[in-house]
C-alpha positions as CSV (number, residue, x, y, z in Angstrom):
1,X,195.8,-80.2,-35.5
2,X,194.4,-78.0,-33.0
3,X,192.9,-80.1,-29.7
4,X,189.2,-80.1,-28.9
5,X,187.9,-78.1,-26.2
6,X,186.1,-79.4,-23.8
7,X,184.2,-77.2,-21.0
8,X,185.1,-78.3,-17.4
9,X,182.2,-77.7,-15.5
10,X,183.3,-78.7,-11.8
11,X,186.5,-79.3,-10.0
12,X,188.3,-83.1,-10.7
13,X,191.4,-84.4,-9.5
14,X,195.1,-83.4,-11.3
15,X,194.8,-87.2,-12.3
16,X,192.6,-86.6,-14.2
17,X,193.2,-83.3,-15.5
18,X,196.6,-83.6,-16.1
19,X,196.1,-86.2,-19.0
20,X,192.9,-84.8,-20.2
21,X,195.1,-81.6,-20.7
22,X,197.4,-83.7,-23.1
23,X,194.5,-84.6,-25.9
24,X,192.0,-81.7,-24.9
25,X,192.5,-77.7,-24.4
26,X,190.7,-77.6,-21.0
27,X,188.1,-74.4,-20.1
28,X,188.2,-74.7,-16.6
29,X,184.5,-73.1,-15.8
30,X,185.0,-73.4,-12.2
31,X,187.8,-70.9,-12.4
32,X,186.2,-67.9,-14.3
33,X,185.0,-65.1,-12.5
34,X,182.3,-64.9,-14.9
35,X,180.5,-67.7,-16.5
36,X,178.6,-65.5,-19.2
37,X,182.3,-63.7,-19.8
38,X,183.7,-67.2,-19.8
39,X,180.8,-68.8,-22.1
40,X,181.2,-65.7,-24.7
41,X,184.6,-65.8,-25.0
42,X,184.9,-69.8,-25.1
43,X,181.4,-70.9,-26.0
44,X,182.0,-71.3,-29.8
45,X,184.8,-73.4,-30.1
46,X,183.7,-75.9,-27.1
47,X,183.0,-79.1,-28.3
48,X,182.5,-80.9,-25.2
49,X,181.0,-81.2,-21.8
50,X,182.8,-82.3,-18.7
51,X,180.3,-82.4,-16.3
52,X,179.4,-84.0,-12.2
53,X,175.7,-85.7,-12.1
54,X,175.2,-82.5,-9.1
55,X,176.4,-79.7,-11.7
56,X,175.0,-81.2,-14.4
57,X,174.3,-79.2,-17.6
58,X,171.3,-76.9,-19.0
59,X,169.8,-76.1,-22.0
60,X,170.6,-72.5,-21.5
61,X,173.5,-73.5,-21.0
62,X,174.7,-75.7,-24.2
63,X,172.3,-73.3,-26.2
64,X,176.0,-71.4,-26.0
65,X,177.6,-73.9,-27.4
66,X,177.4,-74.3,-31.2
67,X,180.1,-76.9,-31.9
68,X,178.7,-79.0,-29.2
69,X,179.1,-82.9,-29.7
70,X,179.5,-84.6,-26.2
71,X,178.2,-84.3,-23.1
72,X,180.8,-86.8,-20.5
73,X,179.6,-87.1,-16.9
74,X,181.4,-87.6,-14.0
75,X,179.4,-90.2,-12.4
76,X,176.3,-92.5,-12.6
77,X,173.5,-89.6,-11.9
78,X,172.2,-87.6,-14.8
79,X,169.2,-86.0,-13.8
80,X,170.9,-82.2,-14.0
81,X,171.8,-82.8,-17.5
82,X,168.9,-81.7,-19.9
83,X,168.7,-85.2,-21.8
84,X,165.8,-83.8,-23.6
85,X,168.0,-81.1,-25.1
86,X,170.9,-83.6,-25.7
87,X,168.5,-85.3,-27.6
88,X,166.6,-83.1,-30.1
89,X,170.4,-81.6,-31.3
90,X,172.1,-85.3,-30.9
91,X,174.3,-84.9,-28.1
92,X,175.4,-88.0,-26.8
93,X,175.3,-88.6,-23.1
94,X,177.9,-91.1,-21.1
95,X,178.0,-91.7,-17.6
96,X,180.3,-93.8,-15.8
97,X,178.2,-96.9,-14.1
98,X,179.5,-99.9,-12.2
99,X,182.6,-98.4,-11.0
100,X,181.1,-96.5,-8.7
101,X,178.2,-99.6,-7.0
102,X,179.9,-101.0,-4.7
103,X,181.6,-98.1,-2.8
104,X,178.3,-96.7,-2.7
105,X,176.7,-99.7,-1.0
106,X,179.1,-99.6,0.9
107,X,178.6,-96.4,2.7
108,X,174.7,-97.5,2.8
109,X,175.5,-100.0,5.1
110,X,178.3,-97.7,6.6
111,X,175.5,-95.1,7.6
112,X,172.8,-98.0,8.3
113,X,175.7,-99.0,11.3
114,X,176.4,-95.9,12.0
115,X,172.8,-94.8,12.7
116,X,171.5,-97.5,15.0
117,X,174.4,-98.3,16.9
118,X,174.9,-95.0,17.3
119,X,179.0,-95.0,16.7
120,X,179.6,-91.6,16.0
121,X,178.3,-91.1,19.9
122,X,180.4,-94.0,20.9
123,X,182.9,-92.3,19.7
124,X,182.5,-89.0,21.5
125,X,181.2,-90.7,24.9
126,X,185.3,-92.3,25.3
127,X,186.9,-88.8,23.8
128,X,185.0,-86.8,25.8
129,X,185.5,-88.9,28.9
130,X,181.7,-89.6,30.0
131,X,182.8,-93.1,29.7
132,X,184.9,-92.7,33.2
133,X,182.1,-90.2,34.1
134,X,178.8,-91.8,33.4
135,X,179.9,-95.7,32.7
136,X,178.0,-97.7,29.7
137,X,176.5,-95.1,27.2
138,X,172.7,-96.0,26.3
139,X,171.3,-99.5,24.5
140,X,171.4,-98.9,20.5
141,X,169.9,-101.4,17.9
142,X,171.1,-104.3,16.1
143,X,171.1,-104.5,12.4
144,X,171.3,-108.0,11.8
145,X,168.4,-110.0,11.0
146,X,165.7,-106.7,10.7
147,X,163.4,-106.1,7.9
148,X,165.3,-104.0,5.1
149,X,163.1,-102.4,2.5
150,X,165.5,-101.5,-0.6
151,X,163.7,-98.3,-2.7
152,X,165.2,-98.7,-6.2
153,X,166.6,-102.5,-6.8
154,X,169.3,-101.5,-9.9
155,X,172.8,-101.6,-9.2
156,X,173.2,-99.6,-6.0
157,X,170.2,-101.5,-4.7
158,X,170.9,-105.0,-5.6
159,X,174.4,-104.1,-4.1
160,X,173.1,-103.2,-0.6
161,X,170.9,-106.5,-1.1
162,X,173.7,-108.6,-1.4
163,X,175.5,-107.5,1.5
164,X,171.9,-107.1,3.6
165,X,172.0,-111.1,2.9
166,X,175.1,-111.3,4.9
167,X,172.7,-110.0,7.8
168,X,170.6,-111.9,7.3
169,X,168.3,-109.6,6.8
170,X,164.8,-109.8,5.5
171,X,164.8,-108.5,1.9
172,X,161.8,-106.5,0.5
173,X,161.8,-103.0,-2.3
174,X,159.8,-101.3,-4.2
175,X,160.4,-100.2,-7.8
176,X,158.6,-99.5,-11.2
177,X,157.9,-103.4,-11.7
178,X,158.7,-106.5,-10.0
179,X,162.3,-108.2,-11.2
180,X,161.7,-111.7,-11.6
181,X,165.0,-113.1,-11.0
182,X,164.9,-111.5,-7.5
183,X,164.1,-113.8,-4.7
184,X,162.9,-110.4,-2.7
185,X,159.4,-109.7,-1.6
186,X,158.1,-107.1,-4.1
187,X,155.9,-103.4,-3.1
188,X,154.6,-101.7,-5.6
189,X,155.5,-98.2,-4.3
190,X,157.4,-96.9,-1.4
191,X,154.7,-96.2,0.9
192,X,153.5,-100.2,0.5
193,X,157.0,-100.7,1.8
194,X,157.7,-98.6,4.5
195,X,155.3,-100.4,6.8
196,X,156.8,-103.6,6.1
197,X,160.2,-103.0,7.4
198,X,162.7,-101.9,10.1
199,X,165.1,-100.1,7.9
200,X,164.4,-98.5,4.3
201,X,167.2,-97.8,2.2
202,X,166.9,-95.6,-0.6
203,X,168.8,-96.1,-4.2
204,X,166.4,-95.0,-6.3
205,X,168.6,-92.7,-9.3
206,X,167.6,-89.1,-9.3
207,X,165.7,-86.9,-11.7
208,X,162.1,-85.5,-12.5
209,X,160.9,-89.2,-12.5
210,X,161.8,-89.7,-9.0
211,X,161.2,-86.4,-7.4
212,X,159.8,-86.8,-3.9
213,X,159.4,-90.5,-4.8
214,X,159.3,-91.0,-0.9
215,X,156.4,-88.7,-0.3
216,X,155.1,-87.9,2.9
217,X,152.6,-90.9,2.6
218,X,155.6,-93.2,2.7
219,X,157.6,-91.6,5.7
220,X,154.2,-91.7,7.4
221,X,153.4,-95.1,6.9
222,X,157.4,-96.1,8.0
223,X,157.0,-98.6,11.7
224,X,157.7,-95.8,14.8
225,X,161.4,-96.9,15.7
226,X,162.3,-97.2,12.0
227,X,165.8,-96.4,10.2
228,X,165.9,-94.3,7.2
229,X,169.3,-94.3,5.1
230,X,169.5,-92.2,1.9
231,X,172.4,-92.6,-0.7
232,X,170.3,-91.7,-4.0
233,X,169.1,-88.0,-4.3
234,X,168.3,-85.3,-2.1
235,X,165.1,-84.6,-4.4
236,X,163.8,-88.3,-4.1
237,X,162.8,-87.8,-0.6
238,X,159.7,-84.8,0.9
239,X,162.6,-83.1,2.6
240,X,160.0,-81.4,5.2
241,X,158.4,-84.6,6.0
242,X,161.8,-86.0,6.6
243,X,162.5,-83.5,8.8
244,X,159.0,-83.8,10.5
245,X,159.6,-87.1,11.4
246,X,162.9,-86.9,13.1
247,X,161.9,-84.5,14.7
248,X,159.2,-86.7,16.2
249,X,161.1,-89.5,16.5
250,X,159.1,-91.8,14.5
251,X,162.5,-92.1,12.5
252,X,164.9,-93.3,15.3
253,X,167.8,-92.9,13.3
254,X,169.3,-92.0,10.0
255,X,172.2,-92.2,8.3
256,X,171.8,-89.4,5.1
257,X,174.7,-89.0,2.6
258,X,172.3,-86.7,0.1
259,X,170.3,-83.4,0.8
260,X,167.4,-81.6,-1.3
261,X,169.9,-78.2,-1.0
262,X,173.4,-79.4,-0.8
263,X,175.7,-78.3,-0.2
264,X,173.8,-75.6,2.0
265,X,171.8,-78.4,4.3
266,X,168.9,-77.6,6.2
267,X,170.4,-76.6,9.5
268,X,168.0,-78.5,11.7
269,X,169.5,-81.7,10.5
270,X,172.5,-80.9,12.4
271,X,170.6,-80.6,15.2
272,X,169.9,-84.4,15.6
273,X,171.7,-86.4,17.5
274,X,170.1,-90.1,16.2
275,X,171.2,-88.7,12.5
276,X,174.3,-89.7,10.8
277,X,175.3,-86.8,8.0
278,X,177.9,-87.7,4.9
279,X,178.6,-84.7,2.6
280,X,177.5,-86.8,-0.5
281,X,180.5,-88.9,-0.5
282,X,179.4,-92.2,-1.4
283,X,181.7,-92.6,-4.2
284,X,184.4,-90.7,-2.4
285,X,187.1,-93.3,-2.5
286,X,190.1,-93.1,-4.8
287,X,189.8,-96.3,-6.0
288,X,186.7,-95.1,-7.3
289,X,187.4,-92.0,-8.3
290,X,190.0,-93.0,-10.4
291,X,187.9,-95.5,-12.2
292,X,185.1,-92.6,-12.7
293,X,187.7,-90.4,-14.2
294,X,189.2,-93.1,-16.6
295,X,186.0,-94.2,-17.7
296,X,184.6,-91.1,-18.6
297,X,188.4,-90.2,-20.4
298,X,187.5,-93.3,-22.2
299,X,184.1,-91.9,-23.4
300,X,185.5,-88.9,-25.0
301,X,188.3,-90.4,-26.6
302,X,186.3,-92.6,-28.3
303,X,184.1,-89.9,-29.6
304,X,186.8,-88.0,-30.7
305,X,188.4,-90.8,-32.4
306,X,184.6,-91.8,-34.1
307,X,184.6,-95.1,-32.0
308,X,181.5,-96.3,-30.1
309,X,180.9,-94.6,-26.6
310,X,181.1,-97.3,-24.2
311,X,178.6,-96.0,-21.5
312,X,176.1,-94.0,-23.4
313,X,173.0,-93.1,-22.0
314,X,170.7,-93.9,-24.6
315,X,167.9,-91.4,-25.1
């Protein structure tokens, strides 16, 4: 029996790829010199999606793809995929939640320590020897015990939570309703949060839903000396305002692991010195990554075998 092909949309680890190749006759997008020579010559006998939640997948795209039956993301965000599309020809979605939350948080509170006590600095003031030159570099800020403002309480969110509680920090967020089995002060949007807080920390998931979710009204209203931290999507944030406000300094610091262009990051970002930069690597660990990749392997074999998907995104 022939194997299904699946279209490999973006680069994954040979731990992944190697057993994949086993089950599935792998078309290796990423690799073609054209993508319409690639698509015409492969398109027709594809019958699946490998996919990252940044690469996503069009309509324009799977509109190529007659024999089309699964659509298996490489992590938690699905906003580049057209669901819409998945849905009107019954193309199943999956996604690989949970194995990803607390690497993610994590990082959160990585940046958030980064950012106000300034470490990366630290760093460079004893490499660079302005230690022996200059003595003590500046005063930074504590993190312990400030107001945290959480934008998005669902896995990632609740995750930061719980380790902001080992702070003792002073929980608020903002979502699309209250949660009622939170003990967390609820805002009903994130510009009623921002003035309420030290630090806001943004986990909100990505998509057309969320799309400059903080607005300019929210960075605006965000305490002068506040800390901004953003693990969620570039596109959930006004990147200009963003900007604006570093550049004033009513943002003291930042700690950003997601950018409204990435890979090709406003330049002036760089230009900060009170701003922490991650190249979207939240999930970057290979503890992680290995559980991403065997989840979603799990996802198409169970299609393939006619088993229920265990992570589905339902429509």
């Amino acid at each position: 029996m022939d194997k299904p092909e699946l279209l490999v949309m973006g680069v994954l680890p040979d731990w992944d790829l190697e057993p994949m190749a086993e089950r599935y006759t792998l078309r290796l997008l990423y690799e073609a010199k054209s993508e319409a020579a690639f698509i015409a010559e492969h398109g027709p006998a594809i019958r699946g999606i490998v996919t990252k939640g940044e690469i996503g997948a069009s309509a324009a795209l799977m509109d190529q793809l007659p024999r089309l039956e699964i659509v298996a993301c490489y992590g938690v965000g699905v906003d580049a995929i057209d669901r819409a599309y998945c849905a009107r020809r019954g193309i199943p979605v999956t996604n690989t939640p949970d194995v990803l939350t607390e690497d993610v948080a994590d990082l959160a509170f990585a940046l958030l320590l980064a950012a106000a006590r300034r470490i990366p600095a630290a760093d460079a003031w004893v490499r660079d020897g302005s230690w022996v030159r200059e003595g003590s570099m500046p005063l930074t800020t504590r993190v312990w015990g400030k107001r945290i403002g959480i934008v998005g309480l669902g896995r990632i969110g609740s995750a930061v939570a719980r380790r902001a509680e080992g702070f003792r920090m002073a929980i608020s967020y903002s979502g699309r309703t209250p949660k009622p089995d939170v003990p967390y002060t609820f805002h009903p949007s994130p510009a009623a949060l921002a003035p309420e807080v030290d630090i806001l920390v943004c986990c909100a998931m990505g998509g057309p839903t969320t799309q400059g979710l903080i607005d300019r009204a929210a960075i605006e209203a965000l305490r002068p000396g506040a800390i901004f931290v953003n693990v969620s999507r570039g596109s959930v944030v006004d990147e200009p305002a963003l900007l604006e406000a570093l550049r004033s300094r009513r943002i003291a610091a930042a700690g950003l692991d997601v950018f409204w262009n990435e890979p090709a990051v406003d330049a002036e970002f760089a230009t900060f010195p009170h701003v922490v930069l991650a190249p979207h690597a939240a999930s970057g660990t290979e503890e992680t990554r290995r559980a991403m990749g065997a989840l979603m392997q799990e996802n198409l074999a169970a299609h393939f075998a006619g088993r229920p998907l265990p992570t589905e995104i339902r429509p």
